[in-house]
N, CA, C and O atoms as a GROMACS GRO file, in nm:
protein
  572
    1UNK      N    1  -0.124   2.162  -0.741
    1UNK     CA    2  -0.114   2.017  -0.742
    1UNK      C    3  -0.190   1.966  -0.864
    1UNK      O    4  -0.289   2.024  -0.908
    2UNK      N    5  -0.134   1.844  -0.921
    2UNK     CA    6  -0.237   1.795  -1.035
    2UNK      C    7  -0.268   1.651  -1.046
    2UNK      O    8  -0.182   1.588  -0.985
    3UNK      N    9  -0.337   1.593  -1.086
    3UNK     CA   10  -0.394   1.480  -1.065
    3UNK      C   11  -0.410   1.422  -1.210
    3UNK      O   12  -0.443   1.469  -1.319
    4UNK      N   13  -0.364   1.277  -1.155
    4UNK     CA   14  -0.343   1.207  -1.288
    4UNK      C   15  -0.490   1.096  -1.332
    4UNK      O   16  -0.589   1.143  -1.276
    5UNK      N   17  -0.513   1.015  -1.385
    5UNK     CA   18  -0.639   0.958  -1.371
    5UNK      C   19  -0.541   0.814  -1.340
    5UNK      O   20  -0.427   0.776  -1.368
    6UNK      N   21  -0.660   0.761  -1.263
    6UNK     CA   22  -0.585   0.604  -1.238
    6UNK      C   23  -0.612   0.497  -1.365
    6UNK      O   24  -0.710   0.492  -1.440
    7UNK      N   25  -0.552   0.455  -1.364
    7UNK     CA   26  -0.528   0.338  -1.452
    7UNK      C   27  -0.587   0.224  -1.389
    7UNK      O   28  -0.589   0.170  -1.279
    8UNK      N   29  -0.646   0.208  -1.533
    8UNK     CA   30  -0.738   0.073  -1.533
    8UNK      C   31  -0.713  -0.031  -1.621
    8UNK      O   32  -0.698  -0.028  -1.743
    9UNK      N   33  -0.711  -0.127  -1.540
    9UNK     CA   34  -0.656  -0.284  -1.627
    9UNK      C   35  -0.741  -0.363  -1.698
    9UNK      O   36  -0.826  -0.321  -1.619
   10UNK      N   37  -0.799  -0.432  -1.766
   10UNK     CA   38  -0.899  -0.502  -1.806
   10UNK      C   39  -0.887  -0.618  -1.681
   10UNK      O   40  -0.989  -0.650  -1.620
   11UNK      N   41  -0.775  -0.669  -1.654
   11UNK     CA   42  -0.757  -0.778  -1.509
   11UNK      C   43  -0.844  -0.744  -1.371
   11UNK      O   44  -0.892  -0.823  -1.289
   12UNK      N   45  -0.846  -0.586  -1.374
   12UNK     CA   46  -0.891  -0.546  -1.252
   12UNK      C   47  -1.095  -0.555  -1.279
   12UNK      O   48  -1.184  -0.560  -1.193
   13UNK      N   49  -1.104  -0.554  -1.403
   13UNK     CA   50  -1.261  -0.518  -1.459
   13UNK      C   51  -1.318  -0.673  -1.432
   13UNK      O   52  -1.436  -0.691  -1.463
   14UNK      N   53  -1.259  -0.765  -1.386
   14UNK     CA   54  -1.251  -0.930  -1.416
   14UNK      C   55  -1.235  -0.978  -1.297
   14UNK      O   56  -1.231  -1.099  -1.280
   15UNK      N   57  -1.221  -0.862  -1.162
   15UNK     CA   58  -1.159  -0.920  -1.030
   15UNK      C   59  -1.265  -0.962  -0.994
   15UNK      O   60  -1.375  -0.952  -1.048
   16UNK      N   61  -1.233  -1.013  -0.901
   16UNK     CA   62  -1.316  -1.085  -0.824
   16UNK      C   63  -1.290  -1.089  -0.645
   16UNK      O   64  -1.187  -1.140  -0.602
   17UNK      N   65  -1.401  -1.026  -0.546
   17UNK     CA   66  -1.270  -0.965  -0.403
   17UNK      C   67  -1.340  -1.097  -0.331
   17UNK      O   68  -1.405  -1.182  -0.391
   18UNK      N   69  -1.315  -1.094  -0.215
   18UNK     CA   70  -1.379  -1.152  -0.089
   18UNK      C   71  -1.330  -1.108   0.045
   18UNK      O   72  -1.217  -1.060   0.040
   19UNK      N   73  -1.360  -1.110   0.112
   19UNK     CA   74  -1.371  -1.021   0.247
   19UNK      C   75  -1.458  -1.097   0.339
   19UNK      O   76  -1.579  -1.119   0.333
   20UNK      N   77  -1.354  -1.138   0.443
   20UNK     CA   78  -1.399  -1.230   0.489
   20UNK      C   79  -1.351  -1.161   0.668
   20UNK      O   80  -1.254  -1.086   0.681
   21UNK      N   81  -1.414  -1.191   0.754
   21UNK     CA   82  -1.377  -1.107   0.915
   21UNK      C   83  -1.452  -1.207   0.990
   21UNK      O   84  -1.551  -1.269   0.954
   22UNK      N   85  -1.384  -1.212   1.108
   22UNK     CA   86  -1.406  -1.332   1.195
   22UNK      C   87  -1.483  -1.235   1.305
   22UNK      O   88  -1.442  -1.135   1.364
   23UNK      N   89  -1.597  -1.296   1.309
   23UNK     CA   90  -1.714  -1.265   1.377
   23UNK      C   91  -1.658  -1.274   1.553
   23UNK      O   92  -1.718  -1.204   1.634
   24UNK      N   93  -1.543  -1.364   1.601
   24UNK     CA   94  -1.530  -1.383   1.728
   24UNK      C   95  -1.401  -1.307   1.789
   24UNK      O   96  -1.371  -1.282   1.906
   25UNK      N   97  -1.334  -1.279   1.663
   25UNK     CA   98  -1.200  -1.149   1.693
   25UNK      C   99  -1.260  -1.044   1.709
   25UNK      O  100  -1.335  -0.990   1.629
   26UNK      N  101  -1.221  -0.997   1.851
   26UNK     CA  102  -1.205  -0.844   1.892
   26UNK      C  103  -1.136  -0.814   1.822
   26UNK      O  104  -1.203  -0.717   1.785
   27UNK      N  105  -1.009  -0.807   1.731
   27UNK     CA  106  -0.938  -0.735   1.672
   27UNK      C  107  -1.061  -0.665   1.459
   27UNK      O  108  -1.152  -0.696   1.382
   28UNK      N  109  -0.997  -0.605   1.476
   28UNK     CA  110  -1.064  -0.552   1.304
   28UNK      C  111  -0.968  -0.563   1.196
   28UNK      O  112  -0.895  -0.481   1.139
   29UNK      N  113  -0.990  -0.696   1.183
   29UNK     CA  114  -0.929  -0.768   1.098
   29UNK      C  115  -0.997  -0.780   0.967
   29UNK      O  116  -1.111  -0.816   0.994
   30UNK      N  117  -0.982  -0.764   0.799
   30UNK     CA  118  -1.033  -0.830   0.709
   30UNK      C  119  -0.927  -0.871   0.632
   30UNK      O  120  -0.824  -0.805   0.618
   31UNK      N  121  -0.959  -1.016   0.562
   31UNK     CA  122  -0.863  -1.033   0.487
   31UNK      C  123  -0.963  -1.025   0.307
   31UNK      O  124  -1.072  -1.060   0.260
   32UNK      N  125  -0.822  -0.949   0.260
   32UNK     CA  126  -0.901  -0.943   0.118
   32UNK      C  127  -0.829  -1.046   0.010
   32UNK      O  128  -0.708  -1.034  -0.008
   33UNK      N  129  -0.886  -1.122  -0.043
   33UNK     CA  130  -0.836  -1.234  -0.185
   33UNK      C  131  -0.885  -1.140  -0.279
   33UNK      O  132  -1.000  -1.101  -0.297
   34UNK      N  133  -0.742  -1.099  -0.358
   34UNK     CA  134  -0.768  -1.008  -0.467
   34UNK      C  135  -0.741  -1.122  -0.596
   34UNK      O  136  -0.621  -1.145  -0.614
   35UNK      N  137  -0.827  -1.188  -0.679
   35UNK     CA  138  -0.775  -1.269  -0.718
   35UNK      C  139  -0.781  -1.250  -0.904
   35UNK      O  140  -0.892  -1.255  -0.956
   36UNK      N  141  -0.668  -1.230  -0.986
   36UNK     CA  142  -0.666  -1.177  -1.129
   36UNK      C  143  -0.668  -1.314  -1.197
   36UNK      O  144  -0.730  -1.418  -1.174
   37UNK      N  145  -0.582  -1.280  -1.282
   37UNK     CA  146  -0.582  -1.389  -1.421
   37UNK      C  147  -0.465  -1.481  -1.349
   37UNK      O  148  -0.369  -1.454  -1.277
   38UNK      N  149  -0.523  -1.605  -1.404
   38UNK     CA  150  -0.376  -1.727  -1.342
   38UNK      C  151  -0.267  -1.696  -1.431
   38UNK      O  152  -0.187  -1.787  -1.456
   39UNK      N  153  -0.257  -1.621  -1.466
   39UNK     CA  154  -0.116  -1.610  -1.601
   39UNK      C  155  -0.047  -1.509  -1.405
   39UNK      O  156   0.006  -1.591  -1.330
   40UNK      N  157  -0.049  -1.412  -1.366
   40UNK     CA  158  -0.018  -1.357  -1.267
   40UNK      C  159  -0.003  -1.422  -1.174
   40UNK      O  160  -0.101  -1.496  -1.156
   41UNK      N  161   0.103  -1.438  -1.072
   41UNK     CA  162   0.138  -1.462  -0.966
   41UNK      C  163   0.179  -1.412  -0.820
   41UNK      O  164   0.302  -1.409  -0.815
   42UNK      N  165   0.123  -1.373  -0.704
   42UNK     CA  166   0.147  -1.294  -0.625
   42UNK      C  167   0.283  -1.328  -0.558
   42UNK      O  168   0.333  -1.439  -0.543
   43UNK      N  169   0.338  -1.188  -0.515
   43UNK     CA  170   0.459  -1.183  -0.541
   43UNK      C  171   0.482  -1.184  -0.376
   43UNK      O  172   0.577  -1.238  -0.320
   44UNK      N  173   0.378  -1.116  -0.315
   44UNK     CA  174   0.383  -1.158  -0.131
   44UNK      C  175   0.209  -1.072  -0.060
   44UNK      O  176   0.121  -1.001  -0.107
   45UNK      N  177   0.237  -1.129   0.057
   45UNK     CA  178   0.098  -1.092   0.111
   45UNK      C  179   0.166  -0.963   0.156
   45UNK      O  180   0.286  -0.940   0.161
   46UNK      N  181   0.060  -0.879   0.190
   46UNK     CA  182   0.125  -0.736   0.263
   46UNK      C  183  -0.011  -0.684   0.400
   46UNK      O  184  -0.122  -0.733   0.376
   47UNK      N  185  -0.008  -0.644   0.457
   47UNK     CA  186  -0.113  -0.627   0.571
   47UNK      C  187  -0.090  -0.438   0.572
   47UNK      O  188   0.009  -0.366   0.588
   48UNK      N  189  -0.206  -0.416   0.551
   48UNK     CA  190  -0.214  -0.270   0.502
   48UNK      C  191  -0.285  -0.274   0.672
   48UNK      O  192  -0.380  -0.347   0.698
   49UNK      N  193  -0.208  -0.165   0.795
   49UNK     CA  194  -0.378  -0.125   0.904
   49UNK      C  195  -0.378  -0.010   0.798
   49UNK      O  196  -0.291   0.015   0.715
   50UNK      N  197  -0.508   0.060   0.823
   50UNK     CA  198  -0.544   0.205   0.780
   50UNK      C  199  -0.705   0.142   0.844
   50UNK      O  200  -0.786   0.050   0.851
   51UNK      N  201  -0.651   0.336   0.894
   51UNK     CA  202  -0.792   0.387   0.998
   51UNK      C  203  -0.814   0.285   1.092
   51UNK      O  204  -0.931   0.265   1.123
   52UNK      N  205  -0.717   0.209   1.151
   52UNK     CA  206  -0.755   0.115   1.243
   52UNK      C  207  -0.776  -0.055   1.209
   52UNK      O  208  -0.763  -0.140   1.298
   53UNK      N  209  -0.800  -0.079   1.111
   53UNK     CA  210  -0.843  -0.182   1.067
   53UNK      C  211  -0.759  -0.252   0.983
   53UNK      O  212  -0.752  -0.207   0.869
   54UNK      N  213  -0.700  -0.342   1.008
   54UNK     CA  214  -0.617  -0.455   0.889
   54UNK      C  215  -0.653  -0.502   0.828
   54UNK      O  216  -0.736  -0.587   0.862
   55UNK      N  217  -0.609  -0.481   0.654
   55UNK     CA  218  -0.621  -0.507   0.566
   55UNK      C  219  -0.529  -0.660   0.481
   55UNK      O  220  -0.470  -0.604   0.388
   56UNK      N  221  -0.496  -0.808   0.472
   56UNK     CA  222  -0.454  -0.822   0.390
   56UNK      C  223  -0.469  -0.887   0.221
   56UNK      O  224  -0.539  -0.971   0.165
   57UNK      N  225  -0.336  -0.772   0.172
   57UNK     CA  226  -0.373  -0.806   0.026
   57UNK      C  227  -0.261  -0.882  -0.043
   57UNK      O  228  -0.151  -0.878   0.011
   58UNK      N  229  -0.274  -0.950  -0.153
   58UNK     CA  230  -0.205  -1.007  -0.220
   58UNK      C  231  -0.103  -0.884  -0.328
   58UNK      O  232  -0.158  -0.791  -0.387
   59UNK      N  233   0.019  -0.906  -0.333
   59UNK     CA  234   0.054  -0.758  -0.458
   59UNK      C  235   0.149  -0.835  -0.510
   59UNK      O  236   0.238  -0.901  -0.457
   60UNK      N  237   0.100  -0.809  -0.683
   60UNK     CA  238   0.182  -0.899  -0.776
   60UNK      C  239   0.300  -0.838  -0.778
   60UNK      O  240   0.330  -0.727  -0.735
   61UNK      N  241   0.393  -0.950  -0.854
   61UNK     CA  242   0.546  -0.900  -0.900
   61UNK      C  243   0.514  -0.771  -0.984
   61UNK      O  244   0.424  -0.776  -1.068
   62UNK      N  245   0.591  -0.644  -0.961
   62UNK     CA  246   0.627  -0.570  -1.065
   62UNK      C  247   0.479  -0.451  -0.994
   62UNK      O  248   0.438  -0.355  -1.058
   63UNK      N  249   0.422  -0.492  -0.852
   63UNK     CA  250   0.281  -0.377  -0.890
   63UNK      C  251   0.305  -0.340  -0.717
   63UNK      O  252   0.354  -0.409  -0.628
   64UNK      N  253   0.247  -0.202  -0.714
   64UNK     CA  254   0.266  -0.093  -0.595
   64UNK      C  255   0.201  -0.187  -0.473
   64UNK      O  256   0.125  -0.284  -0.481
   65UNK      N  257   0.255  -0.127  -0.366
   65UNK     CA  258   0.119  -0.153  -0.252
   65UNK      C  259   0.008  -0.035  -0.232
   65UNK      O  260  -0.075  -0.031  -0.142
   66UNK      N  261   0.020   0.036  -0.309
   66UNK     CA  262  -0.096   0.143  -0.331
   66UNK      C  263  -0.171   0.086  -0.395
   66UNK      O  264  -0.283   0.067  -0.348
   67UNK      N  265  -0.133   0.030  -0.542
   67UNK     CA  266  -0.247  -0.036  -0.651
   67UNK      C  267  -0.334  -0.155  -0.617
   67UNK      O  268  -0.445  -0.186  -0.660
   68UNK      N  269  -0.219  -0.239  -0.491
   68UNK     CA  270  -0.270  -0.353  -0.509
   68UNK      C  271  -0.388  -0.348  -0.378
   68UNK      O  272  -0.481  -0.423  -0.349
   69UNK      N  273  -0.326  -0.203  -0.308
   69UNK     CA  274  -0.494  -0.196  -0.220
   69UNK      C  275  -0.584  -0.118  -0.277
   69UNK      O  276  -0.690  -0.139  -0.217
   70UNK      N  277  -0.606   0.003  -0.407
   70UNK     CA  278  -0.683   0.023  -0.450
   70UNK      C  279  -0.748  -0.099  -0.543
   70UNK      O  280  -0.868  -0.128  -0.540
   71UNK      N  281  -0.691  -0.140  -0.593
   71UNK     CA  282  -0.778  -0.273  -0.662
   71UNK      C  283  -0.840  -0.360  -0.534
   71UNK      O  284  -0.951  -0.410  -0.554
   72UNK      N  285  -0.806  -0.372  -0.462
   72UNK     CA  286  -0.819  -0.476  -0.346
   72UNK      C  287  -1.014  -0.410  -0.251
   72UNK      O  288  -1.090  -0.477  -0.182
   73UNK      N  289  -1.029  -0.220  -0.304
   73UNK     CA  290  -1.130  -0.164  -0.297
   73UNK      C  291  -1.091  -0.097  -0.142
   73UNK      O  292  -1.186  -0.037  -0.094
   74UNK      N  293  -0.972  -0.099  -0.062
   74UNK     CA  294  -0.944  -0.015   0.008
   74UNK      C  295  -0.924   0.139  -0.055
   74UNK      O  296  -0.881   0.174  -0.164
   75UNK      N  297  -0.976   0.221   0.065
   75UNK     CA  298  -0.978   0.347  -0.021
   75UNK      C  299  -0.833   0.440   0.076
   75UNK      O  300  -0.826   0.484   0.191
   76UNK      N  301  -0.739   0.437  -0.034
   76UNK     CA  302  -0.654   0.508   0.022
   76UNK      C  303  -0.605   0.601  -0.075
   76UNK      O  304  -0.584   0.602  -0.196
   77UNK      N  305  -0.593   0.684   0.031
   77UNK     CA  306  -0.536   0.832  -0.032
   77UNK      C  307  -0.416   0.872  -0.107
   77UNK      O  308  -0.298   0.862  -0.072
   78UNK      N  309  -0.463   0.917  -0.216
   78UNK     CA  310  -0.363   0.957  -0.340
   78UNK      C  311  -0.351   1.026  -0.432
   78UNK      O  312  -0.459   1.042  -0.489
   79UNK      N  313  -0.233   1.100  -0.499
   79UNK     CA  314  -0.272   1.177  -0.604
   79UNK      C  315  -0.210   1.105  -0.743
   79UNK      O  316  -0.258   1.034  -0.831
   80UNK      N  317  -0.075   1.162  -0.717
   80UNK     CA  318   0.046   1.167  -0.843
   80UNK      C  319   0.072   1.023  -0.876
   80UNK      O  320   0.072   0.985  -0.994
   81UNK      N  321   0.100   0.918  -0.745
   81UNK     CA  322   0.145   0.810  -0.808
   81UNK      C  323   0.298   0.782  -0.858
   81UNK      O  324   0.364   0.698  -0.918
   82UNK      N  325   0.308   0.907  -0.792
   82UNK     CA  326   0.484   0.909  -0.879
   82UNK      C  327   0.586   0.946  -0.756
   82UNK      O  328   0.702   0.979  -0.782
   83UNK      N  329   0.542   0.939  -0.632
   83UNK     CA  330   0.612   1.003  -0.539
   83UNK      C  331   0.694   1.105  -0.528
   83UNK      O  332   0.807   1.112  -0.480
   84UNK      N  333   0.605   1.208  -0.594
   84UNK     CA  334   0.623   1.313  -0.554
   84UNK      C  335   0.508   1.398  -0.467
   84UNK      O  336   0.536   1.498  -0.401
   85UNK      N  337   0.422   1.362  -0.475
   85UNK     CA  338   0.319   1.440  -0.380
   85UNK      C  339   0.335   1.456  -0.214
   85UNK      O  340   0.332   1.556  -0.142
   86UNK      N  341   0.354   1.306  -0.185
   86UNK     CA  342   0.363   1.264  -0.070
   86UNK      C  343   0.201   1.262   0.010
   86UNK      O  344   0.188   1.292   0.129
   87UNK      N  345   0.087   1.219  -0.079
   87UNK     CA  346   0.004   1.187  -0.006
   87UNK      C  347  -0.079   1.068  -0.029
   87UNK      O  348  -0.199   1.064  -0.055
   88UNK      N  349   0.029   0.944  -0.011
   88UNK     CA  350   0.016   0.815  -0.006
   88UNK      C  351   0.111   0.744   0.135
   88UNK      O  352   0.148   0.626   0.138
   89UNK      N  353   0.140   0.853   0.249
   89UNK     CA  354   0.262   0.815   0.338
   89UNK      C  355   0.199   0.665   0.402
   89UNK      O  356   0.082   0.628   0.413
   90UNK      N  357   0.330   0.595   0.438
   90UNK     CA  358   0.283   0.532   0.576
   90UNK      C  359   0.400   0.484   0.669
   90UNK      O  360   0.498   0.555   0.693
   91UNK      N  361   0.386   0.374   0.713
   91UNK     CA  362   0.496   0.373   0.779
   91UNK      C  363   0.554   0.214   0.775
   91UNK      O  364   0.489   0.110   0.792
   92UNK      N  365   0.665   0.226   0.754
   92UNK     CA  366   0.709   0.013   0.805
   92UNK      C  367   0.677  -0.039   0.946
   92UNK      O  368   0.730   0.010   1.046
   93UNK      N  369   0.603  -0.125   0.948
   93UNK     CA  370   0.589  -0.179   1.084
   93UNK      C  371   0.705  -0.289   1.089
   93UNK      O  372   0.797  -0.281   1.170
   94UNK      N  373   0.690  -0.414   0.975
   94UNK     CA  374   0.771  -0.492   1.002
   94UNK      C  375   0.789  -0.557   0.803
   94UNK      O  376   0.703  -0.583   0.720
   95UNK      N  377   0.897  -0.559   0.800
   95UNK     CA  378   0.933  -0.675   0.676
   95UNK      C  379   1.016  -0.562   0.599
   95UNK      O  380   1.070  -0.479   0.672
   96UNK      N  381   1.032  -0.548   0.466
   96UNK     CA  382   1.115  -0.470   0.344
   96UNK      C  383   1.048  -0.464   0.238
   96UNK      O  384   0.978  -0.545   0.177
   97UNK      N  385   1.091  -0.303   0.216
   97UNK     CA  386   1.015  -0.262   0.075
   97UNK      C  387   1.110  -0.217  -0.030
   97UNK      O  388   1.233  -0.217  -0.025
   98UNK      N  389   1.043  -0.185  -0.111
   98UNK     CA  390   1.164  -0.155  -0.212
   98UNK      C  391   1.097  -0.015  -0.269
   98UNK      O  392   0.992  -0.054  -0.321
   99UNK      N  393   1.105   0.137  -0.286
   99UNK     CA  394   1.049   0.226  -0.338
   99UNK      C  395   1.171   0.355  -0.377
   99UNK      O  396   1.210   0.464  -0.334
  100UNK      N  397   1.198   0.256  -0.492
  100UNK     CA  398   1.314   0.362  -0.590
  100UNK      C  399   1.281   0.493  -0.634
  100UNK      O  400   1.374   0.574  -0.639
  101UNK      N  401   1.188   0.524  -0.661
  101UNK     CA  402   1.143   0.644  -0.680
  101UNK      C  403   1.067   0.745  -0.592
  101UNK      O  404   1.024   0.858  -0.612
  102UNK      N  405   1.067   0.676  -0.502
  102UNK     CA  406   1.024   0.798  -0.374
  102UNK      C  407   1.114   0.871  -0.362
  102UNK      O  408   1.232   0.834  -0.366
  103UNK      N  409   1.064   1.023  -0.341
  103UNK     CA  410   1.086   1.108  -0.323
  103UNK      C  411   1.166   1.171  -0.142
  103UNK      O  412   1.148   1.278  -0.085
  104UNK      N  413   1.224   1.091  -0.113
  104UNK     CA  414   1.195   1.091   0.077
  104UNK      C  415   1.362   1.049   0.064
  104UNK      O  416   1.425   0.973  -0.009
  105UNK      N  417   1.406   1.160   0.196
  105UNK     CA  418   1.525   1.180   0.245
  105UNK      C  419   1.561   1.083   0.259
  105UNK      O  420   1.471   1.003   0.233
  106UNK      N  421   1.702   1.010   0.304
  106UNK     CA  422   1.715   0.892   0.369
  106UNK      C  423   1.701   0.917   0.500
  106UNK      O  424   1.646   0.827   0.563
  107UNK      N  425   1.744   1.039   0.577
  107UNK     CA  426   1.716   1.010   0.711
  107UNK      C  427   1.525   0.989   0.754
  107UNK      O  428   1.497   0.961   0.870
  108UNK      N  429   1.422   1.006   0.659
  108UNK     CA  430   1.312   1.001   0.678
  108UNK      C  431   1.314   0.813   0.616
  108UNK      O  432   1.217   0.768   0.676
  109UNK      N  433   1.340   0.763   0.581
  109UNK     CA  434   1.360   0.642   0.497
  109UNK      C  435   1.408   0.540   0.635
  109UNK      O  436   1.360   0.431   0.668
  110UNK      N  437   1.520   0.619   0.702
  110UNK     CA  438   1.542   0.491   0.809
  110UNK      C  439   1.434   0.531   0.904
  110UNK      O  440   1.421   0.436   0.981
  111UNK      N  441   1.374   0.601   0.926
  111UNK     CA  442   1.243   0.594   0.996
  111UNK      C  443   1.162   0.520   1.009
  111UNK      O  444   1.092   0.494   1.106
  112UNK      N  445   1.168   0.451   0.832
  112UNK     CA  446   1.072   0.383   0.794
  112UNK      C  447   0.924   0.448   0.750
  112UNK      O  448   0.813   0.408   0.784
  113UNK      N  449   0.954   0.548   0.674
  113UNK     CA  450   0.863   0.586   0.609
  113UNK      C  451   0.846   0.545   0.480
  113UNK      O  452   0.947   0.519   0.415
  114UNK      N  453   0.701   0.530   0.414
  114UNK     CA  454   0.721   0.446   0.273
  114UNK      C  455   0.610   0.545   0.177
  114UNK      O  456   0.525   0.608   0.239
  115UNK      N  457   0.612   0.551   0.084
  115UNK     CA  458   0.570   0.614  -0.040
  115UNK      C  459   0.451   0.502  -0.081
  115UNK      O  460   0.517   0.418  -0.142
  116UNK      N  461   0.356   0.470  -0.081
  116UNK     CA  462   0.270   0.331  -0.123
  116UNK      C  463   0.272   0.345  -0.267
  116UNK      O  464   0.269   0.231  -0.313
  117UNK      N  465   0.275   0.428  -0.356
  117UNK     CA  466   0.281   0.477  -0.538
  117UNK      C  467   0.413   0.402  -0.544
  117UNK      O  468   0.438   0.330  -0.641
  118UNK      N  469   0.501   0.418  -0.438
  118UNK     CA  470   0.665   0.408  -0.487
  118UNK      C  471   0.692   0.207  -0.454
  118UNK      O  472   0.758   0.117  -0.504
  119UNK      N  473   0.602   0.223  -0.350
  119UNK     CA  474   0.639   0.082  -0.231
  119UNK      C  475   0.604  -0.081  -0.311
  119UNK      O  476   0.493  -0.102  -0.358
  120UNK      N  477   0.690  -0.161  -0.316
  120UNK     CA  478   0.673  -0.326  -0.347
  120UNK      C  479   0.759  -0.384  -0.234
  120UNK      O  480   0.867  -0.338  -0.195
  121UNK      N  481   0.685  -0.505  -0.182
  121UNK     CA  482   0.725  -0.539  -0.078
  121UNK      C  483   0.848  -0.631  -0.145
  121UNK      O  484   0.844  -0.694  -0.251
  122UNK      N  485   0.952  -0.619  -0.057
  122UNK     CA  486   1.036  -0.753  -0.094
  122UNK      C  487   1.036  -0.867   0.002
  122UNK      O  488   1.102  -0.889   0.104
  123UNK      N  489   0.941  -0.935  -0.060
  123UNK     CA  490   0.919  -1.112   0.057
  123UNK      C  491   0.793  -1.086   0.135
  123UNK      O  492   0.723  -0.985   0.146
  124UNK      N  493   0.785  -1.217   0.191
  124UNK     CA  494   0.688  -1.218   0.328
  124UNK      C  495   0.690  -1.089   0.433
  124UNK      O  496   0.778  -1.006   0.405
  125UNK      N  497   0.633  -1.066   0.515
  125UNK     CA  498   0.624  -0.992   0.633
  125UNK      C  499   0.588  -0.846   0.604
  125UNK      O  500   0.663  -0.769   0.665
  126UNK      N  501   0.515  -0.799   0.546
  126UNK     CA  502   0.534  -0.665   0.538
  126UNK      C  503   0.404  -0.645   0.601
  126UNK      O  504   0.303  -0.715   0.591
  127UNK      N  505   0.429  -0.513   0.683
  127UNK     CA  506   0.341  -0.460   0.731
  127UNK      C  507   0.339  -0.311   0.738
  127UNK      O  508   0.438  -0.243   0.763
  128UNK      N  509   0.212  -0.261   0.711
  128UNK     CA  510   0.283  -0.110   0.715
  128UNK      C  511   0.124  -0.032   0.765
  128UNK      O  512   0.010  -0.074   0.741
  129UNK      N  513   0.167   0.102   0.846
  129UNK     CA  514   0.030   0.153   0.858
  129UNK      C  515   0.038   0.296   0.791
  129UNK      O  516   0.134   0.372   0.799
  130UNK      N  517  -0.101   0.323   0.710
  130UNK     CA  518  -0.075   0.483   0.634
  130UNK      C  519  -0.131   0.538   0.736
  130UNK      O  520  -0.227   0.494   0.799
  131UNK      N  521  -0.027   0.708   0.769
  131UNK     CA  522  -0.025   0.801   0.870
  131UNK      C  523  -0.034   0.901   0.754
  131UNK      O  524   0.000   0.890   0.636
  132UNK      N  525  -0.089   1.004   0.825
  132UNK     CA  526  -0.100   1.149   0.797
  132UNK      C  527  -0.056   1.180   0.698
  132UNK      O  528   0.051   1.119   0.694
  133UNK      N  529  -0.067   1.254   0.585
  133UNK     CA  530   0.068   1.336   0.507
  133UNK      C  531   0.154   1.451   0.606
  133UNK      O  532   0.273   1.482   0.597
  134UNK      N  533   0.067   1.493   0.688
  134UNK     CA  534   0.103   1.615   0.765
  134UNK      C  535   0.250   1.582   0.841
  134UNK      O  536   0.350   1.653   0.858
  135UNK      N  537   0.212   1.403   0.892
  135UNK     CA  538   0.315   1.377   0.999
  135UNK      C  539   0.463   1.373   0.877
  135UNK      O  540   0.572   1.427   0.899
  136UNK      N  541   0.441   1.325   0.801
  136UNK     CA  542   0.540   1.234   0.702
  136UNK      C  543   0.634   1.421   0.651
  136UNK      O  544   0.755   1.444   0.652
  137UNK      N  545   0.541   1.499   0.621
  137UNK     CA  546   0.631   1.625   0.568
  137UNK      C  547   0.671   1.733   0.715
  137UNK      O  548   0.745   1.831   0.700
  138UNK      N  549   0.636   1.711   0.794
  138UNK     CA  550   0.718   1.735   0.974
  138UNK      C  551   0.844   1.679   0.947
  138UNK      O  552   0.952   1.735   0.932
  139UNK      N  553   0.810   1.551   0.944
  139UNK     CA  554   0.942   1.466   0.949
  139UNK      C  555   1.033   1.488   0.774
  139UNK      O  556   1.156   1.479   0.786
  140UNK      N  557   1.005   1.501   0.696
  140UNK     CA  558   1.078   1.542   0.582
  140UNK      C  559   1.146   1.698   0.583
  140UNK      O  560   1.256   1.731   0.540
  141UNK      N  561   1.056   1.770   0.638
  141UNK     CA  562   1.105   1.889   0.668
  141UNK      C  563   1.228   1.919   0.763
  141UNK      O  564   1.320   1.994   0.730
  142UNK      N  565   1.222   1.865   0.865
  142UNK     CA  566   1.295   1.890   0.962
  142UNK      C  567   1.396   1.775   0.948
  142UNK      O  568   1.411   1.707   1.050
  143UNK      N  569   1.473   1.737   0.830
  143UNK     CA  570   1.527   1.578   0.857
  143UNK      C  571   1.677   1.621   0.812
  143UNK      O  572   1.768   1.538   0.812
   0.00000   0.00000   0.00000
């Protein structure tokens, strides 16, 4: 396997986060304001759970839901970036993505499995939770 280095923006060196969680929700909720240069415009909110806990982030036109939760300082798991590794899986809960270059069967695709290197949400509603690599290549394997 080989590993690429992540890319760094001067926008991202300039961010600015906030993280904000409601002290009276039982649920584990944070919402993150990832907020760049006003020349950029977010293109939709996306609600990342991982490890239990909901995440939402803002992800510009034209940028991953992997990037826009590593900038966002969620730590999620990754190598290639190019969907081919397959260890960025997760899953659609609810809304549409768009990930042309994933690497993933279609019968694993209507599952609703998503590539986060590959994944941009199209519109409101997206929700998605990252699962296993283990589960995601079961299900690629056997598909």
């Amino acid at each position: 396997m080989f590993s690429l280095s992540h890319r760094c923006h001067s926008a991202v060196a300039s961010s600015s986060f906030h993280v904000a969680s409601s002290k009276h929700s039982s649920s584990k909720t944070s919402t993150i304001h990832h907020q760049r240069g006003a020349h950029l415009h977010p293109h939709a909110t996306v609600v990342i759970n991982h490890e239990g806990k909901d995440y939402t982030v803002e992800v510009q036109d034209g940028e991953t839901i992997l990037d826009a939760g590593l900038d966002a300082g969620i730590d999620l798991r990754h190598d290639c970036k190019m969907g081919v590794c397959m260890m960025c899986p997760a899953k659609k809960v609810t809304g549409e993505v768009e990930q042309a270059n994933a690497m993933l069967s279609d019968d694993v695709l209507e599952q609703g499995f998503v590539l986060l290197c590959c994944a941009e949400p199209v519109g409101e509603g997206v929700k998605i939770t990252t699962v296993d690599e283990d589960e995601l290549l079961e299900v690629q394997l056997n598909a």
